[in-house]
C-alpha positions as CSV (number, residue, x, y, z in Angstrom):
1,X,161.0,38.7,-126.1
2,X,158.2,40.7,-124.0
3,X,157.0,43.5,-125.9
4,X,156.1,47.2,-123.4
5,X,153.0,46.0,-122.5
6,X,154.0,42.9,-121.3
7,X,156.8,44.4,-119.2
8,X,154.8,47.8,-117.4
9,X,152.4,45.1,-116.9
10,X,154.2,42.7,-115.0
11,X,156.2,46.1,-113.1
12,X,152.8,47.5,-112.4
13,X,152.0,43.8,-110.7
14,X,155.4,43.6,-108.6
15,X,155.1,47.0,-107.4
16,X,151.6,46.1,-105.9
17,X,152.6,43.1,-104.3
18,X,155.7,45.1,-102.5
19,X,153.1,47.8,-101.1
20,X,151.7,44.8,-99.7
21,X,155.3,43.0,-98.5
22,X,155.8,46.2,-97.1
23,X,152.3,46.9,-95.0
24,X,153.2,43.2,-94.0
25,X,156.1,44.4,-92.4
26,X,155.1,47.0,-90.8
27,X,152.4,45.4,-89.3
28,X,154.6,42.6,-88.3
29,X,157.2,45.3,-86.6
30,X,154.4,46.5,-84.7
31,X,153.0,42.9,-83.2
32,X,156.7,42.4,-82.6
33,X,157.6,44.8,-80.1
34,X,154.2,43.9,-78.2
35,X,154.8,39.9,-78.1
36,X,158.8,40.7,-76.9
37,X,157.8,42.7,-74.7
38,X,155.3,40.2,-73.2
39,X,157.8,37.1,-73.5
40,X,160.5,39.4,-71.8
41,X,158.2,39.8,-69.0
42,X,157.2,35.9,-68.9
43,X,159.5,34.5,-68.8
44,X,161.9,35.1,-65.4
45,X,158.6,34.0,-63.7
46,X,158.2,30.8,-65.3
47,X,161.8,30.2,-65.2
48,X,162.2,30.4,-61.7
49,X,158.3,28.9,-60.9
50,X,159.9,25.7,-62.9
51,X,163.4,26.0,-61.2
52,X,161.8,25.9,-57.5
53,X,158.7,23.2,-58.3
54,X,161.3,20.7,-59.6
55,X,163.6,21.5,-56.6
56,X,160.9,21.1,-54.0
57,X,160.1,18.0,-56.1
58,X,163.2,16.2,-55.5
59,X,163.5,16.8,-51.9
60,X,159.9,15.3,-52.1
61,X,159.8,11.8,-50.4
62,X,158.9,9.5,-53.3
63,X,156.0,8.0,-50.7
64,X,154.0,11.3,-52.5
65,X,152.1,10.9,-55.5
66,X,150.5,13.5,-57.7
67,X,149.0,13.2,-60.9
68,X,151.3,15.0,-62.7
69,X,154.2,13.7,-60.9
70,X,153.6,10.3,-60.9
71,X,155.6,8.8,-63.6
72,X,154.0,5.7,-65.8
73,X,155.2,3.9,-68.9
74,X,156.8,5.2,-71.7
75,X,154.7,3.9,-75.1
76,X,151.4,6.4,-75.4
77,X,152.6,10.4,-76.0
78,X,150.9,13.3,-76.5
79,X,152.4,15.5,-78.5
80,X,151.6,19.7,-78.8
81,X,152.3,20.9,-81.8
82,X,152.6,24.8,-81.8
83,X,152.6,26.7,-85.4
84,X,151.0,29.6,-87.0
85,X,147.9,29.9,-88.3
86,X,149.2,31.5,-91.4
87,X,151.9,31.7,-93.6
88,X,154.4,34.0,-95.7
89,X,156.8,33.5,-92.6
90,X,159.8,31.9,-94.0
91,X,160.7,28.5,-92.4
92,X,159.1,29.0,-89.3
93,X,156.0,26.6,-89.7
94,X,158.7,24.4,-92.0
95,X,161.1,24.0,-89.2
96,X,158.5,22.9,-86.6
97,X,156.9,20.5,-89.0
98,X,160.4,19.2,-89.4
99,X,160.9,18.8,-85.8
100,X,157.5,17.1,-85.1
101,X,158.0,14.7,-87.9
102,X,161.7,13.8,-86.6
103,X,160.0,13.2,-83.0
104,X,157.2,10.4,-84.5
105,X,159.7,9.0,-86.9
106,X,162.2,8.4,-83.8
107,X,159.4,7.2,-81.7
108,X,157.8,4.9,-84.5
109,X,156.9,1.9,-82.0
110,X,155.3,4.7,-79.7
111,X,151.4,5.3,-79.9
112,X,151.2,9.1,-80.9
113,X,148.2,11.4,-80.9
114,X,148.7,14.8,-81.9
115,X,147.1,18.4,-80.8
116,X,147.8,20.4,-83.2
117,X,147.8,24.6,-82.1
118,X,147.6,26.4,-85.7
119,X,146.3,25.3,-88.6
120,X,149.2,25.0,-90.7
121,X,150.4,22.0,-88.4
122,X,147.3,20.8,-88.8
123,X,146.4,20.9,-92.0
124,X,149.8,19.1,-92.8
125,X,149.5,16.1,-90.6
126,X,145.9,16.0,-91.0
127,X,146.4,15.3,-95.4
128,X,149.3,12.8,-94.1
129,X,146.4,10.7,-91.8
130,X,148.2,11.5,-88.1
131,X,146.0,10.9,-85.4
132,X,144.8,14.8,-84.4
133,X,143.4,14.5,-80.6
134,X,142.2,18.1,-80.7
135,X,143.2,21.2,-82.4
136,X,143.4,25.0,-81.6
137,X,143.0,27.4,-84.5
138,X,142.7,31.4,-84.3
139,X,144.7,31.1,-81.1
140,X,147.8,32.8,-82.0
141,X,146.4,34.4,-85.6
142,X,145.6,37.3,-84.2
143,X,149.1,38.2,-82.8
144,X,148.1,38.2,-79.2
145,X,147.1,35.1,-76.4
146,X,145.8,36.2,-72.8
147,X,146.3,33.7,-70.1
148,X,142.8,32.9,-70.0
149,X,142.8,30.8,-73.7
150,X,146.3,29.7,-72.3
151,X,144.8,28.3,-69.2
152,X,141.9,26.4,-71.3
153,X,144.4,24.9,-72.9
154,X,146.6,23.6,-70.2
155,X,142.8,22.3,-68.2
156,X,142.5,20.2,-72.0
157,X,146.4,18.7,-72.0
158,X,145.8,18.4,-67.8
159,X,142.7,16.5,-68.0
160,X,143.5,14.4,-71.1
161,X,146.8,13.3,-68.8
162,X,145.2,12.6,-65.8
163,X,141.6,11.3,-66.5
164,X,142.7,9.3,-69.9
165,X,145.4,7.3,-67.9
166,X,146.4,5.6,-71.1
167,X,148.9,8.6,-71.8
168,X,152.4,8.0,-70.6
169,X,154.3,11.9,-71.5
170,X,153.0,15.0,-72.8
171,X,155.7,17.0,-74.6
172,X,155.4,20.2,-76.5
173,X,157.3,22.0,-79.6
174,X,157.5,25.2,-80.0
175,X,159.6,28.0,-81.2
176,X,161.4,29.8,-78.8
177,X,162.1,33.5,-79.5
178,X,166.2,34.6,-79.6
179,X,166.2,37.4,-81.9
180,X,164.3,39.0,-85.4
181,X,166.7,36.8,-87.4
182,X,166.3,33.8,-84.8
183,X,164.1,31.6,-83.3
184,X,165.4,28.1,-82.1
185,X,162.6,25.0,-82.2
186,X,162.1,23.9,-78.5
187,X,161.1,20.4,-77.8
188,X,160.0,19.9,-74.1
189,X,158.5,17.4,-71.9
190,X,155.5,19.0,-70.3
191,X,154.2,16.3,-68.4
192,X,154.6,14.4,-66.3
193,X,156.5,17.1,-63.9
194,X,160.3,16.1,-63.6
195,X,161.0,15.3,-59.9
196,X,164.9,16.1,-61.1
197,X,166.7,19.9,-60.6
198,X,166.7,21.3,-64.4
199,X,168.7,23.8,-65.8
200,X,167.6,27.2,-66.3
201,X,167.6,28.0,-69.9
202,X,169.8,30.5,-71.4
203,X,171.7,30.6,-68.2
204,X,175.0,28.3,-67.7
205,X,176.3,28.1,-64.7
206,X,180.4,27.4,-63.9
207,X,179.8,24.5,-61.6
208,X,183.3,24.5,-61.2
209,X,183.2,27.5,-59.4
210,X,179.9,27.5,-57.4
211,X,179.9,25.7,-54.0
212,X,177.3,22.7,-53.7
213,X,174.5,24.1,-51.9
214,X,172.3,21.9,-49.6
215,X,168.8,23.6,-49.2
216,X,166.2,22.3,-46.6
217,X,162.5,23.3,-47.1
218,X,160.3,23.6,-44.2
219,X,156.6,23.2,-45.7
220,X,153.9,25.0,-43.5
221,X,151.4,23.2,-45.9
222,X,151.1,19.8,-46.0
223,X,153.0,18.8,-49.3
224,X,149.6,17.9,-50.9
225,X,148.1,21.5,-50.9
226,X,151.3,23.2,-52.0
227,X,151.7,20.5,-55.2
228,X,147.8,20.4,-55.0
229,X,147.4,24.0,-56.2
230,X,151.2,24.7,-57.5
231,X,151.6,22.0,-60.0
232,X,148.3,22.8,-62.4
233,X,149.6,26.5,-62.3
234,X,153.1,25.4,-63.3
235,X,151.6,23.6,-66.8
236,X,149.5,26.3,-67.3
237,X,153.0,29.0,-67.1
238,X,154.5,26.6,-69.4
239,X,151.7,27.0,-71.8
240,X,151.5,30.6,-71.9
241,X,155.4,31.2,-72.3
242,X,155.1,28.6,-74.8
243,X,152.3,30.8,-76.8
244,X,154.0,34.0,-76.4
245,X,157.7,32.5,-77.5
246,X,155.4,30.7,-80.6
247,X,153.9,34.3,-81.5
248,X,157.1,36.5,-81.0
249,X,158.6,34.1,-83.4
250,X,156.0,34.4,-85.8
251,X,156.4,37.9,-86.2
252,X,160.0,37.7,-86.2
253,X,160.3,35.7,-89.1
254,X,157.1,37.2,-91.1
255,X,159.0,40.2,-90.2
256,X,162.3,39.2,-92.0
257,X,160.2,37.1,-95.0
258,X,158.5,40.7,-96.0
259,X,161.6,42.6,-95.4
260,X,163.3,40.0,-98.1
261,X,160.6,40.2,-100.2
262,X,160.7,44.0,-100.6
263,X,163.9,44.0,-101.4
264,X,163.8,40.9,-103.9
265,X,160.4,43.0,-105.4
266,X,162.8,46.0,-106.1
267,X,165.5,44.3,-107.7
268,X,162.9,42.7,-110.1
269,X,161.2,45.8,-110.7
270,X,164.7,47.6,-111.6
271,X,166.0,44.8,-114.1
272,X,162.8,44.7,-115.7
273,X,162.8,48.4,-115.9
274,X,166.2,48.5,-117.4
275,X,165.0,45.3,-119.9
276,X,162.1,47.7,-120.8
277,X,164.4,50.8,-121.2
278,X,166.5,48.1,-123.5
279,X,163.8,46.9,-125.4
280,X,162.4,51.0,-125.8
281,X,165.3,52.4,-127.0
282,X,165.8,49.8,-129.5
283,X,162.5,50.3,-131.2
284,X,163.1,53.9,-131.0
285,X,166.4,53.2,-132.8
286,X,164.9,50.7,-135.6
287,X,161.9,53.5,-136.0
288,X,164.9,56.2,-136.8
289,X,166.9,53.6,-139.0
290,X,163.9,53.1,-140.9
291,X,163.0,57.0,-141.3
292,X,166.6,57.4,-142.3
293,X,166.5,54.5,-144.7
294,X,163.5,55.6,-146.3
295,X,164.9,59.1,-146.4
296,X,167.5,58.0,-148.3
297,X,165.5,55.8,-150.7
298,X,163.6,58.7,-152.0
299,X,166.3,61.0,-152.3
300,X,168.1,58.9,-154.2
């Protein structure tokens, strides 16, 4: 059995490590309401930008080509891998790691290369020898991405697709931000551009009771300047809703972790208090049974 010592040492060491659990939440709350507030604001634009590209795209004659609507062959991927750059936030990394794993083990005759955003994802597939074509670390760490890093990082997956013609797809996972207690794993082609009418997430329509709608676009730009200039900007949307849903997450689910950690640290630090209010009283007790005892002795 722990003597005192032991035990107001070990309560000493849990309540330091909730202060911290707790300044972790805090500062987690605080990154939160910041990166919602951002991915509330992102994300009507690239919903719609996505809904009326792919639209225009399939009432494109397939006579036009495009890079990034051209498709090709289906056996060399690309695959972006978002995660944190830290940990201590619950399953998050895990479930993505899980998801990217599940991807190359249902693709095994497929040629994969990996770019790998955080360095947990890195660091995991790097010590199990997957092929990392380029990595992105300190990008979300600091709990905020400006469109500026986003954009260098679409120009990298843009110009990887269309100058290295060996890569077929380009498809992305990520965590998508629902709620503090939720985040759902995304897993998303990026590339090339669908040329097919895609459903708006987190919207569902009753088909049932909509009328088919047959729209007719007029261009006044040739179709090659509007695709010409549209297109790039559409990956790089993608991208940067794609960063913000990764770091909302984040701090969702760091969030929670500390929150479940302060309160797991103050049930420890009340049973060991009681165990060393137990293990007191009882010494106290054998320290007056002995007095007594000895009392006794000599009076007898």
């Amino acid at each position: 059995m722990a003597n005192l010592l032991d035990l107001r040492r070990r309560i000493k060491s849990v309540k330091n490590t909730q202060q911290i659990t707790k300044a972790m939440k805090m500062l987690s709350a605080v990154n939160l309401r910041r990166a919602q507030e951002r991915v509330t604001s992102a994300r009507p634009f690239a919903r719609k930008m996505t809904s009326v590209l792919t639209e225009l795209a399939e009432h494109t004659d397939e006579t036009y080509h495009h890079p990034l609507l051209d498709r090709r062959g289906d056996e060399r991927y690309l695959l972006v891998l978002i995660t944190a750059d830290k940990g201590l936030a619950g399953a998050f990394n895990a479930n993505l790691i899980k998801a990217a794993q599940g991807f190359i083990r249902d693709n095994a005759g497929k040629t994969i290369e990996l770019m790998a955003v955080g360095r947990k994802g890195r660091d995991f597939f790097r010590r199990r020898n997957i092929s990392i074509a380029q990595e992105y670390i300190g990008l979300t760490g600091k709990g905020r991405v400006s469109y500026a890093e986003a954009v260098g990082m679409a120009s990298d997956i843009m110009g990887r697709y269309t100058e290295d013609e060996t890569i077929d797809k380009v498809f992305i996972i990520y965590n998508e931000f629902k709620t503090v207690l939720q985040q759902r794993v995304m897993l998303e082609q990026l590339l090339p551009v669908a040329r097919t009418a895609v459903e708006t997430a987190g919207e569902q329509v009753d088909n049932a009771a909509q009328p088919e709608v047959f729209i007719d676009y007029i261009y006044e730009q040739p179709p090659a300047e509007i695709f010409g200039r549209l297109l790039p900007r559409l990956i790089e949307t993608q991208v940067f809703r794609a960063l913000l849903e990764s770091i909302a997450s984040e701090q969702g689910a760091r969030m929670t972790a500390m929150d479940a950690a302060s309160k797991n640290a103050g049930d420890l630090i009340s049973a060991l208090t009681l165990n060393m209010n137990r293990i007191r009283q009882a010494a106290i007790t054998k320290e007056i049974i002995e007095v007594v005892s000895g009392a006794a002795a000599a009076s007898s």
